[in-house]
Backbone bond lengths (Angstrom), bond angles and torsions (degrees), N, CA, C in turn:
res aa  C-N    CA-C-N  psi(-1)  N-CA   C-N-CA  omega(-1)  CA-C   N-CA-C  phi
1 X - - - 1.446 - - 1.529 110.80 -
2 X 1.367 120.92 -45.71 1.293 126.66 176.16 1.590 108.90 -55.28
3 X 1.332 124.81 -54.65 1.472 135.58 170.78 1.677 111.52 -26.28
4 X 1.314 94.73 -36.44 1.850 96.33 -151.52 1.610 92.39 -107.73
5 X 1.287 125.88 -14.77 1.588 118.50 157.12 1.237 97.72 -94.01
6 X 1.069 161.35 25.06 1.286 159.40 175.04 1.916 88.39 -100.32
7 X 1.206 114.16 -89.14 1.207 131.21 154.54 1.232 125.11 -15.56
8 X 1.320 145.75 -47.54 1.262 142.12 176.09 1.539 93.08 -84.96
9 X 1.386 135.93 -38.30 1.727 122.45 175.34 1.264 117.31 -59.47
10 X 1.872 116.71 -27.95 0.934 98.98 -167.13 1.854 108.08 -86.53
11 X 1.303 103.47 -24.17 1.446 126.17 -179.63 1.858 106.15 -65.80
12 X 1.110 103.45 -10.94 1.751 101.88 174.72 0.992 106.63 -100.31
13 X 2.079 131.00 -39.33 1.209 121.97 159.39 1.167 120.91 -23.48
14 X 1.472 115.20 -81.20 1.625 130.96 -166.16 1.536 114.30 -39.36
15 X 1.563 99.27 -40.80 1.581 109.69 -166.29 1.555 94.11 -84.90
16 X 1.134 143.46 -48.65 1.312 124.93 157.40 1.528 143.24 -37.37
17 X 1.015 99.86 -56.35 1.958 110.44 152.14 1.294 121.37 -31.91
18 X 1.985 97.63 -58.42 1.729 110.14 168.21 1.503 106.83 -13.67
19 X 1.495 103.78 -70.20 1.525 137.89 -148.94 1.115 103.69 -82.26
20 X 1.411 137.92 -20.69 1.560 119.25 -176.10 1.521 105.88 -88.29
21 X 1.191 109.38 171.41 1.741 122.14 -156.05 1.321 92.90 -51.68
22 X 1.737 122.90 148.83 1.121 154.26 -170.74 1.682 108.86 -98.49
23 X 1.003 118.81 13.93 1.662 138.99 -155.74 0.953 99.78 -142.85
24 X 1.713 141.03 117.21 1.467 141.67 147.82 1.302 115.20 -121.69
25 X 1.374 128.50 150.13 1.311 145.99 -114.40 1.882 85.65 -106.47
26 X 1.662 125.34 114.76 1.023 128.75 162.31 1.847 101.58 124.81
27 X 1.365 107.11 -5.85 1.812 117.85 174.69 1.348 118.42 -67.19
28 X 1.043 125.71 118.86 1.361 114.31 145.43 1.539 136.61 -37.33
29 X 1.303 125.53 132.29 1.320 111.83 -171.60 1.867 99.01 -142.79
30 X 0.876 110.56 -167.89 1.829 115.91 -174.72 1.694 92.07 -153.77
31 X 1.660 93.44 153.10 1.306 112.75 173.65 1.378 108.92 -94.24
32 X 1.598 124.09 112.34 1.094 129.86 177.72 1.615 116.68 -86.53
33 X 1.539 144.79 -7.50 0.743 136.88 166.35 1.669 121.20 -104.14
34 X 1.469 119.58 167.65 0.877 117.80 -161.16 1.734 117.13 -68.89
35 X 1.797 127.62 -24.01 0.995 133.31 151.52 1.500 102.37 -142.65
36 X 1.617 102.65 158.61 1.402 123.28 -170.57 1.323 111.05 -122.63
37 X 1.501 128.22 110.21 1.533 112.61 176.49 1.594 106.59 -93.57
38 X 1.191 90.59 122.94 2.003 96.85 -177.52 1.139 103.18 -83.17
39 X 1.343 130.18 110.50 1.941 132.74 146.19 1.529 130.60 -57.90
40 X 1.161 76.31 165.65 2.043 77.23 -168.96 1.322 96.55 -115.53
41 X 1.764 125.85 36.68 1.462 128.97 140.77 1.463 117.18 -153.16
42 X 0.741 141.36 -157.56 1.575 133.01 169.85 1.805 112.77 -119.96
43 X 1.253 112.41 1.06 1.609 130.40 159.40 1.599 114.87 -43.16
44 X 0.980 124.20 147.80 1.313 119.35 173.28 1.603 128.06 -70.47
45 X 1.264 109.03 -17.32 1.688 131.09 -158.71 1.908 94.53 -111.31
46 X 1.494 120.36 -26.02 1.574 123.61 -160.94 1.590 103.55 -55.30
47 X 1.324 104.34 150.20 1.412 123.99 171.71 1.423 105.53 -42.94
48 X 1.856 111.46 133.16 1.271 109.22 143.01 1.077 127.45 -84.48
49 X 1.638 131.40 154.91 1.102 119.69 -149.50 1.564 92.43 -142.22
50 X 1.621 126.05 -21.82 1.417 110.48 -171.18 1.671 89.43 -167.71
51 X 1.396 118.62 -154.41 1.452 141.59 -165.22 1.440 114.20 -134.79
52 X 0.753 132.19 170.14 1.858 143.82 172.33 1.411 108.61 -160.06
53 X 1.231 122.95 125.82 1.576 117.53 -179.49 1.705 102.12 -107.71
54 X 1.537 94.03 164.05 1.382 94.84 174.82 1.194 134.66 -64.43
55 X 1.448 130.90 134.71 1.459 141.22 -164.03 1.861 116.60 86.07
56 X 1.272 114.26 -10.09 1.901 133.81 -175.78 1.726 88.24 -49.40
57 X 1.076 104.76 98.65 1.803 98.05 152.37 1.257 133.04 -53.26
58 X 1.016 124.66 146.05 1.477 117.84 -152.65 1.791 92.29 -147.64
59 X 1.768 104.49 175.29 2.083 108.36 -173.52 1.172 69.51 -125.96
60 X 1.118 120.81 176.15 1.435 140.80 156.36 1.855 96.42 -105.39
61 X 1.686 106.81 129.78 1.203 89.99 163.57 1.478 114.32 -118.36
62 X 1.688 127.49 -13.88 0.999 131.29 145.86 1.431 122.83 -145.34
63 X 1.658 126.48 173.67 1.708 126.55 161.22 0.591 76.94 -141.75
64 X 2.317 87.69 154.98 1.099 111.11 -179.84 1.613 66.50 -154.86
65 X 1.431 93.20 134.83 1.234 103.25 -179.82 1.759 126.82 58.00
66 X 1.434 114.48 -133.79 1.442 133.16 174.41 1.690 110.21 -73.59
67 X 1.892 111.12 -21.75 1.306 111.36 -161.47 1.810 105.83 -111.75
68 X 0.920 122.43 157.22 1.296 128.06 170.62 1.384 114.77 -149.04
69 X 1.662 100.63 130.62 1.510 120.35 163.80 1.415 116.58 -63.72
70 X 1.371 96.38 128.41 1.774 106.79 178.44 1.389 98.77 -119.94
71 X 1.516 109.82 175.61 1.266 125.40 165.66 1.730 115.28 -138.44
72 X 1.048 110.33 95.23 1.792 105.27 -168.72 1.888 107.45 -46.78
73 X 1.314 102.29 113.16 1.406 114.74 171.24 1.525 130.15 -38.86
74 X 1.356 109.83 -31.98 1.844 108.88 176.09 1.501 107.19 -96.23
75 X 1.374 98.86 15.83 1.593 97.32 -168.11 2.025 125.12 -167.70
76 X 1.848 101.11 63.55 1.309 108.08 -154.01 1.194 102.07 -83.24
77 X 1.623 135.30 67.37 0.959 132.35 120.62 1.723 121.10 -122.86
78 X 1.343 109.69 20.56 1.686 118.41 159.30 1.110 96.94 -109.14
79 X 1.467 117.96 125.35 1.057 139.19 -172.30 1.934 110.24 -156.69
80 X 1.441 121.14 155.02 1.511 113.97 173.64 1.779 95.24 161.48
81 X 1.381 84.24 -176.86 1.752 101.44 -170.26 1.771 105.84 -84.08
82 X 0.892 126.79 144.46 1.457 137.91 153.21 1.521 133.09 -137.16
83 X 1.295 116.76 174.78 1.248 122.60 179.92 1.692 112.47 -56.65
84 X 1.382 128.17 126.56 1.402 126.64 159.68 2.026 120.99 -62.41
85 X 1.184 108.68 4.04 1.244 112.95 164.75 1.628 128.61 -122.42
86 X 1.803 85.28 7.00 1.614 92.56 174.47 1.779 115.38 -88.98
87 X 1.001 95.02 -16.52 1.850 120.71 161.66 1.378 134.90 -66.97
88 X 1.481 118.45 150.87 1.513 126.71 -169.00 1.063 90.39 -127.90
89 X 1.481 113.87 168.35 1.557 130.27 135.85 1.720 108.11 -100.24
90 X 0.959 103.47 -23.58 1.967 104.47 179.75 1.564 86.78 -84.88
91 X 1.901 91.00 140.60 1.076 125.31 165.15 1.215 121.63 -59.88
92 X 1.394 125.96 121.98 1.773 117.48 172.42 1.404 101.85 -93.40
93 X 1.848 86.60 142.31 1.713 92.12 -173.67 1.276 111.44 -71.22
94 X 1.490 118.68 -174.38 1.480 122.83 -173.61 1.694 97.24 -153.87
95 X 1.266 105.94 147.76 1.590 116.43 -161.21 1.977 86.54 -79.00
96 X 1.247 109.73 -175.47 1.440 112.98 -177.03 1.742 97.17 -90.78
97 X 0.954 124.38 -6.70 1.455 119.93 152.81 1.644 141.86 -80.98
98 X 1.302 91.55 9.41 1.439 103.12 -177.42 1.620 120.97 82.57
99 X 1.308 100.37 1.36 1.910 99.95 -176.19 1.606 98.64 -87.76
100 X 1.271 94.49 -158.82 1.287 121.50 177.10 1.975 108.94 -93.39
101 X 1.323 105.41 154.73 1.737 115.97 176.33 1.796 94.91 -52.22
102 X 0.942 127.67 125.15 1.416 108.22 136.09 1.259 137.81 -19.72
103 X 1.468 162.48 120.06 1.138 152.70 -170.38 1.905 114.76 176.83
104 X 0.963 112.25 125.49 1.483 112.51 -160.94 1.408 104.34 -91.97
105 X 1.223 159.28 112.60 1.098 175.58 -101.90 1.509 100.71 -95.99
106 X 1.931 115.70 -24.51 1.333 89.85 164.20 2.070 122.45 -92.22
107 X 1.358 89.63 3.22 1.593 103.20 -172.15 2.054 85.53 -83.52
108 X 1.201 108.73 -36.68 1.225 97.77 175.57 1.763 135.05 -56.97
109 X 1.258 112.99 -43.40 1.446 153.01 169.99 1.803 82.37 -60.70
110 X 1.141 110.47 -95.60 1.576 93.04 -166.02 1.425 122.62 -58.53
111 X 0.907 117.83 -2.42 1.896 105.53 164.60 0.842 106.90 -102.31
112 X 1.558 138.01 22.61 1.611 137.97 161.73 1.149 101.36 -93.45
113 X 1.399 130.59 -32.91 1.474 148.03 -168.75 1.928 114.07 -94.95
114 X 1.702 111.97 -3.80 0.931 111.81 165.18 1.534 96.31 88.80
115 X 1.478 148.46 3.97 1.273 144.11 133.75 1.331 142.55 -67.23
116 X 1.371 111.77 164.74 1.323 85.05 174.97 2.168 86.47 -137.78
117 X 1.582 115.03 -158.96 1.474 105.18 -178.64 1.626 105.42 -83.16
118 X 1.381 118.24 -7.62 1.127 103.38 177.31 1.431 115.50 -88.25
119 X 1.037 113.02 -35.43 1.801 122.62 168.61 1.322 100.96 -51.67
120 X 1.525 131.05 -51.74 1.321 111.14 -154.59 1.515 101.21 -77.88
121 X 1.599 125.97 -26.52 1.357 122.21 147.46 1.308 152.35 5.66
122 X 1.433 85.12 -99.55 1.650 103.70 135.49 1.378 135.81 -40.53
123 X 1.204 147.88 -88.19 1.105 143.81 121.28 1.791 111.62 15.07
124 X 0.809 137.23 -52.25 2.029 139.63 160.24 1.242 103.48 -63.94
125 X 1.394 126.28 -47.54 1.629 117.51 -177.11 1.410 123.67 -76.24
126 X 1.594 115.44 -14.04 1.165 119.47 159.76 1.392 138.93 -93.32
127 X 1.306 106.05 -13.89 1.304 123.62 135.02 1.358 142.01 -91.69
128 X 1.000 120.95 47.61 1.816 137.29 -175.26 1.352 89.89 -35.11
129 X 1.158 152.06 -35.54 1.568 132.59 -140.52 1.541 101.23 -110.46
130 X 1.353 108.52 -2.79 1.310 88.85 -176.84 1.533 104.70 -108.72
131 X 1.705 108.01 162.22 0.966 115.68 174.34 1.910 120.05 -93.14
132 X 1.432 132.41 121.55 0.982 113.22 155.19 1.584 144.90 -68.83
133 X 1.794 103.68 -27.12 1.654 102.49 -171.02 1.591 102.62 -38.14
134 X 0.794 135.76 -58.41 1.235 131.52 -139.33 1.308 98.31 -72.21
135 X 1.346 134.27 -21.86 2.003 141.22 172.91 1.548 71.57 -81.43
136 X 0.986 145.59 -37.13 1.611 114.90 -162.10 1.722 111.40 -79.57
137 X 1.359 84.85 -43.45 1.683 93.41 -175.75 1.977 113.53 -48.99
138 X 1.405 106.53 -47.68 1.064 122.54 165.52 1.575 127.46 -43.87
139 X 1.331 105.60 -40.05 1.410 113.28 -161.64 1.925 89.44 -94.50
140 X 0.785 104.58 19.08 1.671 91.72 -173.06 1.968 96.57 -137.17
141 X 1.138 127.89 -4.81 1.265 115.71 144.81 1.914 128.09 -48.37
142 X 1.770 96.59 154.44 1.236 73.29 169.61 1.245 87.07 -160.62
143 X 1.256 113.21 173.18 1.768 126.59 -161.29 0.863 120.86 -142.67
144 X 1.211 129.06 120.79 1.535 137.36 -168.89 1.474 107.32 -75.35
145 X 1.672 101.21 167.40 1.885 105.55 -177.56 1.318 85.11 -67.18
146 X 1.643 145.73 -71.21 0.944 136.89 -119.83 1.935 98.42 -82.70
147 X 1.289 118.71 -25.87 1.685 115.36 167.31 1.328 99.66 -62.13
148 X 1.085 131.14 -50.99 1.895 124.72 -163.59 1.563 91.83 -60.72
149 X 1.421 103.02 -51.81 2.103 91.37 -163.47 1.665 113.28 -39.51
150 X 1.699 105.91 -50.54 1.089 134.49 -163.12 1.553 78.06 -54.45
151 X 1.369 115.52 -91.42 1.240 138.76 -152.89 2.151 96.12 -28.22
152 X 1.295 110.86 -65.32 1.213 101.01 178.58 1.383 141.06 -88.30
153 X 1.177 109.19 -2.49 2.155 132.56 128.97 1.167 109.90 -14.05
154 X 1.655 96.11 -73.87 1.706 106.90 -162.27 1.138 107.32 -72.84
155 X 1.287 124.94 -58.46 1.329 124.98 172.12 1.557 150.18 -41.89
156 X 1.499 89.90 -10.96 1.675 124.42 -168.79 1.791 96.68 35.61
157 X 1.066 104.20 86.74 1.331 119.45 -171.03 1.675 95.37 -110.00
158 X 1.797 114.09 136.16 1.511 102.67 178.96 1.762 109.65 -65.21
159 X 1.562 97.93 139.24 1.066 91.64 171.38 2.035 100.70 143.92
160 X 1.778 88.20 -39.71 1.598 127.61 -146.16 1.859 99.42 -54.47
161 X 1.786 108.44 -21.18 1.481 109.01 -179.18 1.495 116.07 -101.16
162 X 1.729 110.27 9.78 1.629 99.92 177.42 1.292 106.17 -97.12
């Protein structure tokens, strides 16, 4: 009996760990989306304070929660809070000039989603009947901080008092 609570504690450890933040404080990380607005808290409502482009190496200097403090690597005095899913651990490549890959923001969007233009191709030719504009129309909105605040203000949406 002792064996098998021994065993299931230790088996809840592991699976807990699983689960705690994927981010520890001193990592390298990469900007996986196409822009990053860095805050100057990890609150939902906090000042933006700067930009991060896609592929910008970044330290981790802390998480708390969903958000993590970075510090952009070619440049340690931009620093601020961001999204924990705007982040990699894989390296984004860099052309032999030091930029960024080429990649058009919808080639970006689908290799976050595990596509690429030939998949979505495919995927269109086997569905002839459907229409995309309207996933396009969608995907090309965009929303300011100050609509989201509103948006989850009014809504008393959790979140709505940080």
């Amino acid at each position: 009996m002792k064996k098998k609570i021994l065993l299931a504690a230790c088996l809840f450890m592991i699976a807990a760990s699983a689960f705690a933040g994927q981010f520890k404080k001193g990592q390298t990380l990469y900007v996986s989306a196409k822009t990053v607005t860095l805050k100057d808290g990890a609150g939902n409502f906090s000042k933006n304070i700067g930009t991060l482009t896609y592929g910008d190496q970044v330290k981790v200097l802390a998480v708390s929660g969903n958000k993590v403090q970075v510090q952009l690597s070619t440049n340690s005095s931009k620093s601020g809070w961001v999204a924990e899913s705007t982040l990699t651990k894989k390296k984004i490549a860099k052309t032999s000039s030091g930029g960024n890959v080429s990649a058009s923001s919808k080639e970006l969007a689908l290799a976050g989603k595990g596509f690429s233009e030939e998949s979505e191709g495919v995927y269109a030719a086997a569905h002839s009947n459907l229409d995309f504009d309207l996933v396009d129309s969608i995907e090309s909105i965009n929303i300011s901080d100050w609509e989201m605040e509103r948006f989850i203000i009014e809504g008393h949406l959790k979140g709505a008092d940080e």
